[in-house]
C-alpha positions in Angstrom: -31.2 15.2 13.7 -29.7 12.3 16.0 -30.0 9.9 13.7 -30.4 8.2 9.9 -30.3 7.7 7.4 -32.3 4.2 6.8 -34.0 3.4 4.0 -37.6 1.7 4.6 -41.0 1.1 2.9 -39.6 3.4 -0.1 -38.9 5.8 2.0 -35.2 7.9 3.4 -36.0 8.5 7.1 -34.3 10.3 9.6 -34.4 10.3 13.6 -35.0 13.6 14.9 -34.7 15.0 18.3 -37.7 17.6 18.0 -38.1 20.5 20.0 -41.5 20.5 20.7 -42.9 17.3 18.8 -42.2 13.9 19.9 -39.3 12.3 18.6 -38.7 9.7 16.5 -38.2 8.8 12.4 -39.7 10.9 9.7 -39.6 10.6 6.1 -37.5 12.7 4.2 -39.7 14.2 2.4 -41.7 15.6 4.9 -38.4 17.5 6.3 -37.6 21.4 5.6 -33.4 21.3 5.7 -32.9 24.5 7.4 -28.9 25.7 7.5 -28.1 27.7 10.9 -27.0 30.9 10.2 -23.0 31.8 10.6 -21.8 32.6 14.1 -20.9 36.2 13.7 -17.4 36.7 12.3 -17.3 32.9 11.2 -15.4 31.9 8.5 -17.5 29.4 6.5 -16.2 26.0 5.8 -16.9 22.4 3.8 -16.0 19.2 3.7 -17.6 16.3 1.7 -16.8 13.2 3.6 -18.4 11.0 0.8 -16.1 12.1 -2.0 -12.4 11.0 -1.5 -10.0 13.5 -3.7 -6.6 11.2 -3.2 -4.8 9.9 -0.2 -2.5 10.8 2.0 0.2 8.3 2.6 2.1 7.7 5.0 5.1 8.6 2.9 3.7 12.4 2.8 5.1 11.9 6.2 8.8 11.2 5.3 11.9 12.4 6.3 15.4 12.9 5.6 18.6 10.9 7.4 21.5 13.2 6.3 25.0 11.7 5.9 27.0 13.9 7.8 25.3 13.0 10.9 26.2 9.4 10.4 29.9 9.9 8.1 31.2 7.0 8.0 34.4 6.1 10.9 33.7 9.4 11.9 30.1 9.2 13.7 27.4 6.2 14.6 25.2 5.4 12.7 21.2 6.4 13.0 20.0 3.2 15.0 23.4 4.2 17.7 21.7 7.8 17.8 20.4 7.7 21.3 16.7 6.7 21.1 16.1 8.6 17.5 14.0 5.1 16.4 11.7 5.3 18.9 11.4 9.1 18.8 10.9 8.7 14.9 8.6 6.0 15.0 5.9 8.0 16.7 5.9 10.0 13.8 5.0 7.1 11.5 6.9 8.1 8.5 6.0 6.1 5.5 9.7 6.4 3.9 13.1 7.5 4.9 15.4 9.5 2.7 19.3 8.2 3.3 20.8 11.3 1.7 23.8 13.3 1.6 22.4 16.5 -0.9 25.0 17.7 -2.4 27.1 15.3 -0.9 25.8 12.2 -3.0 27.3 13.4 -5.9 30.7 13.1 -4.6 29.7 9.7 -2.3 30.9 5.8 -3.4 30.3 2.9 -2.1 32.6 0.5 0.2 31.6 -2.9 1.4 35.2 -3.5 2.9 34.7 -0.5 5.4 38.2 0.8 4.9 37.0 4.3 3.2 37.7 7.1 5.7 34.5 10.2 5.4 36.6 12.5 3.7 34.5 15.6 4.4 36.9 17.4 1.8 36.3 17.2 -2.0 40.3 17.8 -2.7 40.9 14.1 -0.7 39.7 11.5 -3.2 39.5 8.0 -3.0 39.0 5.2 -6.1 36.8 2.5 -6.0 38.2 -0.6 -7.0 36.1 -3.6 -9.4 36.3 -6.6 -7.7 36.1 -8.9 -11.1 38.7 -7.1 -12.8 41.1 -5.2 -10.4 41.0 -1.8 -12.4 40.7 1.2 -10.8 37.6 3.0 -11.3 38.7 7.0 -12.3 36.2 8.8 -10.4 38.0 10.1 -7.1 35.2 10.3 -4.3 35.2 12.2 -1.1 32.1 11.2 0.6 31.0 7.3 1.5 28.6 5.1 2.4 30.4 1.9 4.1 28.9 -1.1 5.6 28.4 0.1 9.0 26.1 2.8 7.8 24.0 0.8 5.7 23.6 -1.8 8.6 22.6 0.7 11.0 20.3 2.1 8.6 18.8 -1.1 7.8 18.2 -1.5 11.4 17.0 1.9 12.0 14.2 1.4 9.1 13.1 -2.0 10.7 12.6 -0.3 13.8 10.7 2.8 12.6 8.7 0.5 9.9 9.5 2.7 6.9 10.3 2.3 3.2 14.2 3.3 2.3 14.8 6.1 0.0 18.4 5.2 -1.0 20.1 8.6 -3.1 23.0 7.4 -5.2 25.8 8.9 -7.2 24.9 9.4 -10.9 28.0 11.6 -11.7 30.6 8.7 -11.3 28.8 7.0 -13.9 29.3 3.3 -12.2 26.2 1.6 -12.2 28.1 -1.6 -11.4 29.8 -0.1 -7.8 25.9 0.5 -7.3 24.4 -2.9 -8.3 26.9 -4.1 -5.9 25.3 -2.1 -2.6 21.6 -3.9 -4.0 23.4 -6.9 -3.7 24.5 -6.5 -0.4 21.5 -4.9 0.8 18.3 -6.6 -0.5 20.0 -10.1 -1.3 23.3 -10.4 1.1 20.8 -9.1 4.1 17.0 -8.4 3.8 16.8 -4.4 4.1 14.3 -4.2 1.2 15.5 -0.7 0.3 12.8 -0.5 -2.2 12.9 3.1 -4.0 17.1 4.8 -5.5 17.0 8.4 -6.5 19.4 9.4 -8.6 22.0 12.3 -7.8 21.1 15.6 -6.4 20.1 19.2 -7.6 22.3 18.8 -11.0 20.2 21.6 -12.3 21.6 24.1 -9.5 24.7 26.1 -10.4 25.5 24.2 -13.2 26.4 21.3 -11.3 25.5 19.5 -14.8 28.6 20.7 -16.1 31.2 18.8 -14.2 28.5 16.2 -13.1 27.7 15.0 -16.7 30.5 16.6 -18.9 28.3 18.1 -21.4 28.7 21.9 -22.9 24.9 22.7 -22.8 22.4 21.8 -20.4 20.3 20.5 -23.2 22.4 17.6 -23.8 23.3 17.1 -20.0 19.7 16.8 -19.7 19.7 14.1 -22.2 22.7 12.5 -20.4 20.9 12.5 -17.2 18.4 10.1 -19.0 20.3 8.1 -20.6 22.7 7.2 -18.0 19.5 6.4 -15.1 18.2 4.1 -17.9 22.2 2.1 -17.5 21.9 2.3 -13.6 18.0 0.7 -13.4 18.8 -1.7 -15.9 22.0 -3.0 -13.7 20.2 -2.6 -10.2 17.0 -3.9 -11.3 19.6 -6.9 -12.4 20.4 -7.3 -8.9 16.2 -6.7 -7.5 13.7 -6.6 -10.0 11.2 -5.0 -7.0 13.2 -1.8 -7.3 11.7 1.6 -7.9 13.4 4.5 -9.3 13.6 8.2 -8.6 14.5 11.5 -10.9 15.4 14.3 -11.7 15.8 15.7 -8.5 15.9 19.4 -9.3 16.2 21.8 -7.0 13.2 23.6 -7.7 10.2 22.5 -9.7 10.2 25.5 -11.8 13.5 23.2 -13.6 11.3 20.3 -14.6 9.6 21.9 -17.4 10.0 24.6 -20.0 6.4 25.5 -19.5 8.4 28.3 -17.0 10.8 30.0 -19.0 11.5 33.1 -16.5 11.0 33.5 -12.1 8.0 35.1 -11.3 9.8 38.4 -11.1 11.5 38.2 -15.3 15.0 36.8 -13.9 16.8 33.2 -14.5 16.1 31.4 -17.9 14.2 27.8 -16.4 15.1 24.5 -17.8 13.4 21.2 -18.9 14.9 18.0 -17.0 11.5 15.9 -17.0 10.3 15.7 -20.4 13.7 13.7 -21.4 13.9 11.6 -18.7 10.2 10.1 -18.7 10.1 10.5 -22.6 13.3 8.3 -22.8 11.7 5.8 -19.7 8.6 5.2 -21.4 10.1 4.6 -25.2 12.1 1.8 -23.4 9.3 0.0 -22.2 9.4 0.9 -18.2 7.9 4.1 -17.5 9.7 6.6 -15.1 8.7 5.0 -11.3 8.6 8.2 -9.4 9.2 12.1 -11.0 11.1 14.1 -7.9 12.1 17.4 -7.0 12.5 19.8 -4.2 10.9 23.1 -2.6 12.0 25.6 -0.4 10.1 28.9 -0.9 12.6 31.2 0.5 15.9 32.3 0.3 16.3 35.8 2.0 16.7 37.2 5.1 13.4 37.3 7.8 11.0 39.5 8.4 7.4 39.1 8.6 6.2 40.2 6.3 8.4 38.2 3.8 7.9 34.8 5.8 3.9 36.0 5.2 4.4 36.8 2.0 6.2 33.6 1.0 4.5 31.1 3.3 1.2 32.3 4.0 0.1 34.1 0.7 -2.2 31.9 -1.1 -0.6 32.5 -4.7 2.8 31.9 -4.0 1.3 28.5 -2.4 -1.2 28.0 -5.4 1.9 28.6 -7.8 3.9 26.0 -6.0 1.1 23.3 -5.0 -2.0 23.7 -7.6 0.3 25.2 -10.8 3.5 22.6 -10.6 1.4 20.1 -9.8 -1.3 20.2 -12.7 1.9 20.7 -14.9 3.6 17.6 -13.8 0.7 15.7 -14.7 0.0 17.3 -17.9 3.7 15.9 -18.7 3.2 12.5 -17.7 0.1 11.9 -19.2 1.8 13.5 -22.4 4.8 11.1 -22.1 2.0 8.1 -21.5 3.7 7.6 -18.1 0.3 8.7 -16.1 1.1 5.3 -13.6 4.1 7.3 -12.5 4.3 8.9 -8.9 5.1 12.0 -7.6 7.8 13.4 -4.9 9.4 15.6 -3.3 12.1 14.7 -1.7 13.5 17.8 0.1 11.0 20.0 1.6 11.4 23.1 3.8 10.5 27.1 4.0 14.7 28.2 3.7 17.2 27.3 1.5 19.8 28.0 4.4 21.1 26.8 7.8 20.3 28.5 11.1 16.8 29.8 9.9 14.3 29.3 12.8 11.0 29.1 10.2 12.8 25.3 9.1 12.1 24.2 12.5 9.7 27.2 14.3 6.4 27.1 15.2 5.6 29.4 12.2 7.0 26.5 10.0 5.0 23.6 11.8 1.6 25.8 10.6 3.1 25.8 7.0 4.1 22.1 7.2 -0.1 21.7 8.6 -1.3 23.3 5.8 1.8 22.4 2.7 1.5 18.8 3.3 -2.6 18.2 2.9 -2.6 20.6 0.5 -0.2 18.3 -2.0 -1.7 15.2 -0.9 -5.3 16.5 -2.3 -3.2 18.1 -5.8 -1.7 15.0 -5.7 1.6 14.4 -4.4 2.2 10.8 -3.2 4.9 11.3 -1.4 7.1 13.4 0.8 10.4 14.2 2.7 10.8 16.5 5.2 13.9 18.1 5.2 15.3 16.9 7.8 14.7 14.5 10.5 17.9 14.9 13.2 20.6 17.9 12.9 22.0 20.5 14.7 21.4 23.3 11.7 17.7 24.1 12.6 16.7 22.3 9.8 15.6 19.4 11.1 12.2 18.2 13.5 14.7 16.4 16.0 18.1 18.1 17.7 20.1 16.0 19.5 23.0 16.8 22.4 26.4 16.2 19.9 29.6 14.2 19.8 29.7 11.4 17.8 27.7 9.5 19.5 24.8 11.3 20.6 23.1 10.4 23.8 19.8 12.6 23.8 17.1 14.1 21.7 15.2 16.9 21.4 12.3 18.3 19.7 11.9 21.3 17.8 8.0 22.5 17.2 8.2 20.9 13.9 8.3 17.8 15.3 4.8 18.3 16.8 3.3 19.2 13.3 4.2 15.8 12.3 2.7 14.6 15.2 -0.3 15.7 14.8 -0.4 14.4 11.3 0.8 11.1 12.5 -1.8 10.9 15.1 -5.1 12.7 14.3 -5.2 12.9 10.7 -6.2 10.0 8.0 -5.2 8.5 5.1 -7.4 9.6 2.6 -8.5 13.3 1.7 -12.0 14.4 1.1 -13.6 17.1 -0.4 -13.1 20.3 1.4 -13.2 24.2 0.7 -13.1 27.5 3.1 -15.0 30.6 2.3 -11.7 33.0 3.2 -10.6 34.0 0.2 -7.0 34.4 1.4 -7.1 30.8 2.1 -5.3 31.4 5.5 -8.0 30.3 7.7 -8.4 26.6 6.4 -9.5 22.9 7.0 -8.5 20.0 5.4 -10.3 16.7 5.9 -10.0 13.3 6.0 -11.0 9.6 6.7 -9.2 6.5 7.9 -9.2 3.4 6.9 -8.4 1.9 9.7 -10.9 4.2 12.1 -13.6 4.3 9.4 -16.2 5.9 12.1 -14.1 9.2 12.2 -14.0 12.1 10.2 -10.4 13.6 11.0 -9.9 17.2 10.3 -6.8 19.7 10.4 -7.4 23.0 11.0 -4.9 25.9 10.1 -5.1 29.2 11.6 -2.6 31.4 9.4 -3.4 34.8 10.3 -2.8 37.4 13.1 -6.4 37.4 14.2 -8.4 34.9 16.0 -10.9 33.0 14.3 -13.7 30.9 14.3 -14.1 28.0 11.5 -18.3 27.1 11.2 -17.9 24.0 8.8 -20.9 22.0 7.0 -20.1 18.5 7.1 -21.8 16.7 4.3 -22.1 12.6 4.2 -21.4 12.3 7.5 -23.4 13.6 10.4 -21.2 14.5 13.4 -22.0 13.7 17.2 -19.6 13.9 19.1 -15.3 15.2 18.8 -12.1 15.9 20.1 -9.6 18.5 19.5 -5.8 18.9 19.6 -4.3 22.7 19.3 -1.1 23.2 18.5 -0.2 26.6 20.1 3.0 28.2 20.9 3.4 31.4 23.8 5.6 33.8 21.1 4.2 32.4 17.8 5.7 35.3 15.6 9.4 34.7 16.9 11.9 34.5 13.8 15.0 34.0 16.5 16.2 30.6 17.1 15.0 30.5 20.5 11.8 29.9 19.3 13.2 26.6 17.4 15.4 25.7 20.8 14.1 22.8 23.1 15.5 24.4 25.4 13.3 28.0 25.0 10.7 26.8 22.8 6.9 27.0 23.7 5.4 24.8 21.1 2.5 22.9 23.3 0.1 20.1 22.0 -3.4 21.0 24.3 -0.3 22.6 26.9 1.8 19.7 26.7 5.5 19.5 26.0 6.4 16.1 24.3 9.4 14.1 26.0 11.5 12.7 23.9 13.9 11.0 26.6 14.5 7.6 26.0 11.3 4.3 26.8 8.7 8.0 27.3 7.8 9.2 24.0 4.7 7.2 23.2 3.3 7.0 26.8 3.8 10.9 27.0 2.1 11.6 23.8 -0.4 9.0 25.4 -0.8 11.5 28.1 -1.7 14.5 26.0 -5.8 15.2 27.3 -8.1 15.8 24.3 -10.4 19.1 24.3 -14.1 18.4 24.0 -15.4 19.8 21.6 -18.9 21.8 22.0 -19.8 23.5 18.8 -21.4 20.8 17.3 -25.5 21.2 16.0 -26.9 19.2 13.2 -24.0 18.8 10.8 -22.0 21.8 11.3 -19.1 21.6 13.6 -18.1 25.1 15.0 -14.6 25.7 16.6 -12.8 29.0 17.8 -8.7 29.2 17.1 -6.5 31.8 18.5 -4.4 33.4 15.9 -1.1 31.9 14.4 -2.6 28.4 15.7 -3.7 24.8 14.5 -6.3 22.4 15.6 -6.7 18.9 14.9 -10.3 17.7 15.0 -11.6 14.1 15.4 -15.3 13.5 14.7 -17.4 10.4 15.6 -20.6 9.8 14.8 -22.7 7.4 16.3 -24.6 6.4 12.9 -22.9 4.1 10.4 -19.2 4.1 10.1 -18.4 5.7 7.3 -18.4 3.8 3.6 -14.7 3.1 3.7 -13.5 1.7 0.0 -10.1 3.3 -0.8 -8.2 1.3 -4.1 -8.5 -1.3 -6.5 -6.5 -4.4 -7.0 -5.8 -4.1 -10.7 -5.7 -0.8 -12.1 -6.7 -1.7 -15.4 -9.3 -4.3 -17.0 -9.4 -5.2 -20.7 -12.9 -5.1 -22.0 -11.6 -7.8 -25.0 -10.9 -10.3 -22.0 -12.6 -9.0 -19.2 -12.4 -10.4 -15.7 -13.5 -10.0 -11.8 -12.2 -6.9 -10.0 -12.3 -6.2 -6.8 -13.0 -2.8 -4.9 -10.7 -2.8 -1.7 -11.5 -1.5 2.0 -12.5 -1.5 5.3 -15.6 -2.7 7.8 -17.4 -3.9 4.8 -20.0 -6.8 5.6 -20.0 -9.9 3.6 -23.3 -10.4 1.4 -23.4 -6.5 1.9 -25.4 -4.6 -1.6 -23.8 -1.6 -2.9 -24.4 0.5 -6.5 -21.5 1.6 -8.8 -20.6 3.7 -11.1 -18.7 3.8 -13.6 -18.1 7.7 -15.1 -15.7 8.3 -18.3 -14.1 11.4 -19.0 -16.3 11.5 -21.9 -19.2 11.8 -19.9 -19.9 7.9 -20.0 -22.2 6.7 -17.2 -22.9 3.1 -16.1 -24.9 1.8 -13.0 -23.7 -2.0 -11.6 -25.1 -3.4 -8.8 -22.5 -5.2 -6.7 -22.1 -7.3 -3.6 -19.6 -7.4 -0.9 -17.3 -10.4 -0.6 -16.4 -10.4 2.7 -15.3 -7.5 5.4 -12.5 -5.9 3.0 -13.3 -6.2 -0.5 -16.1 -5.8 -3.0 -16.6 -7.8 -6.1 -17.5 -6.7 -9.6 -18.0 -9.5 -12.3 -17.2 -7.4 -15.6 -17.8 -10.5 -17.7 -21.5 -10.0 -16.7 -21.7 -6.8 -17.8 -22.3 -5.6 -21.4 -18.8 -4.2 -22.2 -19.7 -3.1 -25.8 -21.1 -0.2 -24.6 -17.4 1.0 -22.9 -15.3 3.3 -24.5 -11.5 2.6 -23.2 -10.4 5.3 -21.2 -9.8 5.7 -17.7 -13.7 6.0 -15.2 -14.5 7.1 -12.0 -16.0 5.2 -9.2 -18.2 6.1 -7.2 -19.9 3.8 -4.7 -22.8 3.7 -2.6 -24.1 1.4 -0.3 -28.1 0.4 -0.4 -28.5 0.5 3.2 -28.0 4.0 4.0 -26.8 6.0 0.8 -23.2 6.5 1.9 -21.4 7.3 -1.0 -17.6 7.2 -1.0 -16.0 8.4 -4.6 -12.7 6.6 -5.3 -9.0 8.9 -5.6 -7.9 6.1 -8.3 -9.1 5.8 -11.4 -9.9 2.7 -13.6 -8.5 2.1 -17.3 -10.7 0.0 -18.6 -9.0 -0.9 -22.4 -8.1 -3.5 -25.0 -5.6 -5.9 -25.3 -2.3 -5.0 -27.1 -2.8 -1.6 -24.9 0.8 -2.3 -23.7 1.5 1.2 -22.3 -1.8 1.5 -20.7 -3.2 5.1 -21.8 -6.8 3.9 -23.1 -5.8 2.7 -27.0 -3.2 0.9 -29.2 -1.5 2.7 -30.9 2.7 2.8 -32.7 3.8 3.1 -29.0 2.5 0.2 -28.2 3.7 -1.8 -32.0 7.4 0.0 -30.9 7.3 -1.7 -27.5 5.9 -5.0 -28.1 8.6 -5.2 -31.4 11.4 -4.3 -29.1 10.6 -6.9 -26.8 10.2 -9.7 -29.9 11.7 -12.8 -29.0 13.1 -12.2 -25.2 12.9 -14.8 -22.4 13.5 -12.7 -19.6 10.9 -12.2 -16.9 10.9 -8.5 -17.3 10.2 -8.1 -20.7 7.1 -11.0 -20.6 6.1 -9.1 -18.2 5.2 -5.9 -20.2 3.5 -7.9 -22.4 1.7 -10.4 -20.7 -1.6 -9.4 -22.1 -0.7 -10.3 -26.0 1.1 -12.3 -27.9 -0.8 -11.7 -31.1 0.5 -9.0 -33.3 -2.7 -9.9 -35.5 -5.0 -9.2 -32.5 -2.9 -5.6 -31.6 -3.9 -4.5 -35.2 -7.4 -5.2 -34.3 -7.8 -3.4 -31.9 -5.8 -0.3 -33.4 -7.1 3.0 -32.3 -8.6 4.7 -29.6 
C-alpha cells in the first residue's frame, strides 16, 4: 500500500504496489487487510494517529531557576550566567519557575536594592510600607531585589517562556507583593503571567510557624483564605494574572482520598479540597492546582532505582491514580476549567544523587513526562535547570559569575523532547505488560505531515518495538537514540560533563557559547528501515531511547487541535470555530458531537480558511442538546482522516455562571454576590445574564 486513501465514484480506493499484479488503485472492498506477523521476540505496539488524547505543551517542558544561584548582591543574575539563554532556549521550555523552595517562604521583596541575601534565617530584615512608614513585622532572610527580577525578565525574553513567579504566603503581605506586579508587568513589560504561592507547607509541619494555626485542618483553611487576599490585591495590579496552589510536597497531601503511604505509615492530609472549594464559592475558580514529585528518597541501588522508577505501579500510582483523583476533585468543586502542575519534578528528594541528572533519569524523564501529558498534566517543571547539586540539566564552572556551561545527560532528554516530539498526544498502547518497553506518540501542529514518536527502552535487555500505526500510513522516518556507554552507573561520574557518555546518534552536545543550536544542527539522523505497510519496526539496545519521526507522503495529517470558546449556550447560540493547521479554505469536513450521555450528532462543516473551521450552531436544531460537556471528533470528506479533539465542549444555558452543564444555587450564590458591582471583573463572570427571571428558567440540569 503506497498510497490512498481517496474517495471516488462511491468508492474508498487505495494505491497498491503489488507483487505480482500491476499496480495501481483498487477499491476497498475488494482488499483482504492482512497484518504481518511479529518479528520474533517483538514487543507489539499501537498508536492511533487520528485520535488526540491531550497535548503536550510546551510548559511540560519547564524548568526551575533557583534563587541561590542568582542571591541577590551576592551572585549575577540568570541572563549574566554565561550563555545559559541560549543553552536554555534550545530546550524550548514553555515556562520558567523563579523559585527559592524552601527559601520562598522566608524571601521579601525590595525594589530599592539595598537588601543583602542573607543566606541565614537568624539575620532578618523588615520590609518597610511606602504609604505609611510602618514597619512590616515579618523578619525575612532571603530576597528578591530589582537586579534579579531585571535579569530574569531579560532571561525569559530571551528563552521565549512564561514566568512562574513563587511568592511568600507566610508573611502574610499581599500589599509588599502587589507592589513586585507593579513593577514588573506595569513599571516594565515582563508579563510574568502565573504566582504560586509558598512552598511545601504540608512538609514537616512547616504549616505551623508558616500560618500559626494548632491543627493542620485549620492551617489548611488558612492557606485558602489568605491566597484568596493575595489574588485579590495582585489581580488589582494585573487582572491577566494566573494563580498557583497548594504546592505540596507530594501529591498524596492534596486529598484525603490517601489516608496512609503505601506501606501503612504517615497519616496524609487534604490541602486541595479547601483551597478550590473556597476559589470557586468566590466566583474565580482556582487557575492552576500544583504539587510536587520525587519518587525516592533512599540510598541507590538498582534494584531500588528499578523498583521506584521503572515499575509500572509505583508510576501508575503516581501518574494514572493522582491524576484521575485530581480531577475527580475539581470537577466535584465545579472548577473542571482549572489546570494542572507540577512544579518540582525529579527521581531524589536529595542533593548529589546522580539519577536527578544520570542517564538513568533522562529515560524516566522520556517516559514520566508523555505519560502526564496523556493523564493530563498541563504543565511542568523540571527540577532544576542550572546548579552545581546534580540536580539540575545544566552545570556550570562557579564563582559568582559563571563563565561556562555544561550539560548533564538530562539535558539531552529534554532535547529530544524539544526537538523530535509534538505537541499533541495520540492514542497509543504497548503489549509489555511491565510497560517498560514503551512508545508514546504524537503530532505537530506546526509539522502536521509527521507522526513523532518517543520510544523508551526501560529494561536490561535489548528490544525490538513492531508498532501498528493506524490513521496514518508511514513511508518514510528518522531516528534519534539516546544512548549512553555505562548506562547503569549510579556514581556521579556518570552525571559529570566531564565523564559522562550520554550521546544523541554518538554526538556530544556543546554547550560553549554562539555553538549550541548549530551543533545540535549537526547531530545525523538514522534512517530508518523497518518500515512495511503501516507497521514501523525498530531495534533498541537495552537501558536506551529512540526518537522516531515519520513522514508520509499521503495527506498531511488532519491537524485541528482546540476551540476558541470553550463553551456555547444553546439558549443564545452562536458561530464556533474549530482551530488548526494546513486546513484549505472551502475545505468539507463531518463532526460530531458525542455527550457523556451517549448523545450523538452529525454536522457537516466547512473550512474557513487555512487555520480554522466554522460551525454555525444557530443552524442546527439545539433542542435536541442536552447541556453537558461533547466530544469532537472530526473528519475530513476527502480522505477520511479523523482527528478526535483533547478538549471538550460545554454546550449549556444561560445563567450557567460556573460553567458545569446546569444552573443551579451555585450559580444564584455567584450571580447574588456579584449584585450591583461595576467593576470589570465581576461583569465579567456574568456577562452571559443579567436576568435573574431567565436564570430561574433555566434551573436544573
Amino acid at each position: 500500500m503506497v498510497g490512498g486513501p481517496q474517495f471516488a465514484d462511491g468508492f474508498w480506493r487505495w494505491q497498491i504496489d503489488y507483487d505480482t499484479a500491476p499496480d495501481g488503485w483498487s477499491v476497498e472492498d475488494g482488499l483482504e487487510k492482512v497484518i504481518a506477523p511479529l518479528p520474533p521476540g517483538a514487543t507489539a505496539m499501537t498508536v492511533n494517529a487520528g485520535r488526540v488524547v491531550n497535548p503536550f505543551d510546551p510548559k511540560m517542558r519547564g524548568v526551575q531557576l533557583s534563587t541561590w544561584e542568582y542571591a541577590a548582591n551576592r551572585k549575577a543574575g540568570p541572563m549574566e550566567h554565561a550563555n545559559l539563554a541560549e543553552v536554555a532556549k534550545a530546550l524550548e521550555p514553555g515556562i520558567l519557575r523563579f523559585a527559592g523552595g524552601l527559601w520562598v517562604n522566608g524571601t521579601g521583596w525590595d525594589r530599592s536594592n539595598a537588601q543583602q541575601e542573607n543566606y541565614d534565617p537568624a539575620r532578618k530584615w523588615n520590609w518597610t510600607d511606602p504609604d505609611t512608614g510602618a514597619r512590616f513585622p515579618f523578619g525575612y532572610w532571603h530576597v528578591y531585589n530589582a537586579a534579579m527580577i531585571d535579569s530574569l525578565g531579560a532571561f525569559a525574553k530571551a528563552v521565549g517562556a512564561d514566568v512562574m513567579m513563587q511568592i511568600n504566603i507566610c508573611d502574610n503581605n499581599p500589599k509588599m507583593w502587589a507592589d513586585l506586579v507593579k513593577y514588573a508587568n506595569v513599571e516594565h513589560t515582563y508579563d510574568f503571567k502565573y504566582w504560586e504561592l509558598s512552598n511545601e507547607l504540608s512538609l514537616d509541619n512547616n504549616w505551623q510557624w508558616c500560618l500559626g494555626k494548632a491543627t493542620e485542618t485549620e492551617a489548611v483553611q488558612e492557606y485558602a483564605n489568605r491566597f484568596l487576599a493575595y489574588r485579590t490585591a495582585l489581580l488589582a495590579v494585573d487582572p491577566t494574572l494566573k494563580f498557583m496552589g497548594p504546592v505540596t510536597h507530594q501529591p498524596w497531601w492534596l486529598s484525603a482520598v490517601w489516608q496512609e503511604t503505601p506501606t501503612g505509615g504517615l497519616p496524609y492530609s487534604n490541602w486541595l479540597p479547601p483551597l478550590v472549594d473556597t476559589a470557586a464559592k468566590s466566583g474565580r475558580i482556582l487557575d492552576v492546582a500544583s504539587w510536587h514529585r520525587y519518587p525516592m528518597w533512599d540510598p541507590l541501588s538498582l534494584s531500588y532505582v528499578r523498583t521506584r522508577l521503572f515499575d509500572i505501579g509505583v508510576r501508575k500510582n503516581m501518574v494514572n491514580d493522582v491524576m484521575a483523583e485530581v480531577h475527580r476533585l475539581l470537577q466535584v468543586y465545579n472548577s473542571q476549567g482549572t489546570q494542572t502542575a507540577i512544579t518540582e519534578l525529579n527521581t531524589h528528594v536529595n542533593d548529589n544523587i546522580a539519577t536527578n541528572s544520570n542517564h538513568i533519569g533522562a529515560l524516566w524523564m522520556l517516559d514520566i513526562l508523555p505519560r502526564y501529558a496523556y493523564n493530563g498534566l498541563d504543565m511542568n517543571i523540571w527540577y532544576d535547570l542550572e546548579d552545581s547539586t546534580y540536580f539540575e540539566l545544566v552545570t556550570n564552572n562557579g564563582g559568582n559569575t559563571p563563565t561556562q556551561i555544561f550539560a548533564r545527560p538530562t539535558y539531552y532528554g529534554m532535547l529530544m523532547l524539544s526537538r523530535y516530539f509534538g505537541d499533541q498526544m495520540v492514542e497509543s498502547s504497548t503489549s509489555d505488560s511491565a510497560e517498560q518497553f514503551v512508545v508514546w506518540a504524537t503530532r505537530d501542529t506546526a509539522d502536521p505531515a509527521k507522526l513523532k514518536m518517543i520510544l523508551v527502552n526501560m529494561k536490561d535487555t535489548a528490544g525490538t518495538a513492531s508498532i501498528n500505526i493506524a490513521g496514518f500510513t508511514p513511508t518514510n522516518g528518522i531516528a534519534y537514540e539516546l544512548t549512553n556507554a555505562n548506562p547503569t552507573d549510579l556514581t556521579l561520574a556518570s552525571a559529570d560533563p566531564a565523564t559522562h557518555t550520554e550521546r544523541i546518534n554518538g554526538v556530544k552536545i556543546d554547550t560553549s557559547t554562539g555553538n549550541v543550536e548549530s551543533s545540535i544542527n549537526a547531530i545525523p539522523p538514522k534512517t530508518i528501515t523497518g518500515i512495511s505497510g503501516n507497521t514501523v519496526t525498530y531495534a533498541l539496545p537495552a537501558y536506551s531511547a529512540a526518537a522516531l519521526v515519520i513522514s508520509s507522503t499521503g495527506t498531511p495529517l488532519l491537524s485541528v487541535s482546540s476551540l476558541d470558546r470553550a463553551y456555547v449556550f444553546l439558549d443564545r447560540p452562536t458561530v464556533l470555530y474549530l482551530l488548526g493547521a494546513g486546513l484549505e479554505a472551502d475545505e468539507k469536513f463531518k463532526l460530531k458531537l458525542k455527550s457523556e450521555a451517549g448523545q450523538e450528532f452529525e454536522l457537516e462543516v466547512e473550512a474557513k480558511d487555512a487555520g480554522s473551521i466554522e460551525l454555525d450552531l444557530s443552524k442546527a436544531n439545539l433542542f435536541l442538546f442536552t447541556p453537558g460537556f461533547y466530544e469532537i471528533e472530526i473528519e475530513r470528506e476527502s480522505d477520511g482522516s479523523k482527528t478526535t479533539l483533547a478538549q471538550r465542549l460545554l454546550l449549556t444555558k444561560l445563567g450557567d455562571l460556573t460553567r458545569d452543564g446546569k444552573v443551579s444555587i451555585l450559580d444564584v450564590s455567584l450571580l447574588l454576590s456579584r449584585w450591583n458591582s461595576i467593576l470589570q471583573a465581576d461583569l465579567d463572570v456574568a456577562d452571559d445574564i443579567y436576568d435573574a427571571n431567565k436564570m430561574m428558567a433555566n434551573w436544573g440540569p
